[in-house]
N, C-alpha and C positions, 0 to 999 in steps of 0.2 A: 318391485325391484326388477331393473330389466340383468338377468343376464345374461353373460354373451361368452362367446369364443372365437378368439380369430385365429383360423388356418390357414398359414400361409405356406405355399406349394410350388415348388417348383424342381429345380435338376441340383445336384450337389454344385455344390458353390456359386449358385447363385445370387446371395445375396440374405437367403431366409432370417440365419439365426442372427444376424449385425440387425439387419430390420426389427426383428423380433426385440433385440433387446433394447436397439431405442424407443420403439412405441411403449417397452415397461419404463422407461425412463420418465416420457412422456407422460404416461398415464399414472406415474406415480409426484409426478410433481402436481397432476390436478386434481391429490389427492385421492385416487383411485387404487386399487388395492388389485395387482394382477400374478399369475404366476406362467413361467415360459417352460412346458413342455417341448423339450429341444429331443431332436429324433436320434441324433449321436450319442446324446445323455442318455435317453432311455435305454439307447441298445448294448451299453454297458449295465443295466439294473435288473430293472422289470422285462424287458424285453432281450435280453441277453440268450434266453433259449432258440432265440429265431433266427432263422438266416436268411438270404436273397429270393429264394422261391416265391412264386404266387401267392400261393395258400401263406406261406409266412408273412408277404409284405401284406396280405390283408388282413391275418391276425396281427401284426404292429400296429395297423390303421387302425382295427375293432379296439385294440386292449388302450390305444392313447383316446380316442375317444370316449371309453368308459371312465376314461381318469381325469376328462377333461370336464365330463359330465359332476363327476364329484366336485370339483370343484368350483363351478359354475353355479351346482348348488350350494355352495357352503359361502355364496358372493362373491366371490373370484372374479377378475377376468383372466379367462383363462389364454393363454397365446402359444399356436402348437405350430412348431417349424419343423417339416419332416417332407419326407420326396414319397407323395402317395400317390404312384402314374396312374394308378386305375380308379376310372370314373368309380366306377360301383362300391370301392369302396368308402370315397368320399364321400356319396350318396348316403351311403349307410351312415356314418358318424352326423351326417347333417339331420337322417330322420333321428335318430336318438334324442335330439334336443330339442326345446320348445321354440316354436314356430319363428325365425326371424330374430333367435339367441346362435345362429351360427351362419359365421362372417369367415365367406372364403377370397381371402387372398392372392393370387396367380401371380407369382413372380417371373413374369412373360422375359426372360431372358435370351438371347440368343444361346445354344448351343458353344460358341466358338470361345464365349465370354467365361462359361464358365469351366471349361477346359483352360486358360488364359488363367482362370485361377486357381487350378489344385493344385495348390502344394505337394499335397501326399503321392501324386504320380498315378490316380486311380483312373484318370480317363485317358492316360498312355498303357496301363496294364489292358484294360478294356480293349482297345484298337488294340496291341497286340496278341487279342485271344487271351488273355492269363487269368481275365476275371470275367465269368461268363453270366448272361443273366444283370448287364450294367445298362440303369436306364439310361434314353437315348442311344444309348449306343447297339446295343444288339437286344434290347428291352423296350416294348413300344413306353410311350407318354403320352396320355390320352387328354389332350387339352381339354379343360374346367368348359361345361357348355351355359352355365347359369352361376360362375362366381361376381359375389359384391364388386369387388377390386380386383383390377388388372394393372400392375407396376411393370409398367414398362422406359425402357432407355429413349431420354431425348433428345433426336438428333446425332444419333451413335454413342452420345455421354449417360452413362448412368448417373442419376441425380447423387448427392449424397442423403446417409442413412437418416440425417434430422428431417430433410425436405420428405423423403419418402415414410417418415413416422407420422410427420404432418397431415401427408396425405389419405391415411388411414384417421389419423385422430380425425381432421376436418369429415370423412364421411360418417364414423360416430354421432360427431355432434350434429349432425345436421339429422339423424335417424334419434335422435332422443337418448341416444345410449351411456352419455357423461353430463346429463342432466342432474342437480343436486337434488335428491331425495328426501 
């Protein structure tokens, strides 16, 4: 059984958790069985003790990839949307798992775009100093040097979220991964 996990990464509003839940769409119509570790979610639960700092944004990273690992065992696909700027930590959650069962993501977005899209006003509090320690913004983002998938905007237009599920699915199946069992 191959399992897998897909982390997809990039800046708040990017794009992560729309993508994330149509590749479950996707992968539940071809009959595949997934679940979306979403990073908002989490840090209302399980992750609710932690806050912005280093040390915390890489125990968020360590404790979703423990959780991702559960269920990757138990036949999951497991699909984690979360803003993990540091390499090292992704590194880590990749050795955790068996060889070629973790599938990273880059949601290579421009900066401007997804400022364009907070609602909540978090990348206007940021520029004006109110939230400090805000990635991209006064928080390095240490671009993926070895991710599977890079989702980038064509042509200045981001695709929509079925074309960019697609795009994820098609490299799946082309790596063995929705093969029927």
């Amino acid at each position: 059984m191959h399992l897998l996990n897909a982390f997809f990464n990039s800046f708040l509003e990017s794009g992560k958790s729309t993508l994330a839940c149509s590749l479950s769409r996707e992968l539940h119509s071809k009959g595949k069985l997934s679940y979306i570790l979403d990073g908002d979610n989490l840090r209302h639960g399980l992750n609710k003790d932690l806050g912005f700092k280093a040390e915390d944004r890489a125990e968020n990273i360590r404790r979703v990839g423990e959780v991702a690992k559960l269920f990757s065992d138990a036949g999951l696909i497991c699909i984690a949307s979360l803003i993990s700027p540091y390499r090292k930590d992704r590194d880590a959650c990749r050795a955790m798992l068996p060889d070629a069962s973790f599938i990273e993501v880059f949601m290579n977005m421009p900066l401007e775009l997804c400022e364009s899209r907070d609602a909540k006003g978090l990348y206007k509090l940021a520029r004006a100093g109110k939230i400090k320690g805000f990635t991209g913004i006064d928080d390095p983002y240490e671009r993926p040097l070895n991710c599977e998938i890079e989702i980038e905007q064509k042509d200045g237009v981001c695709p929509k979220p079925a074309a960019l599920a697609g795009q994820v699915v098609s490299y799946l199946e082309e790596k063995g991964f929705l093969q029927v069992e």
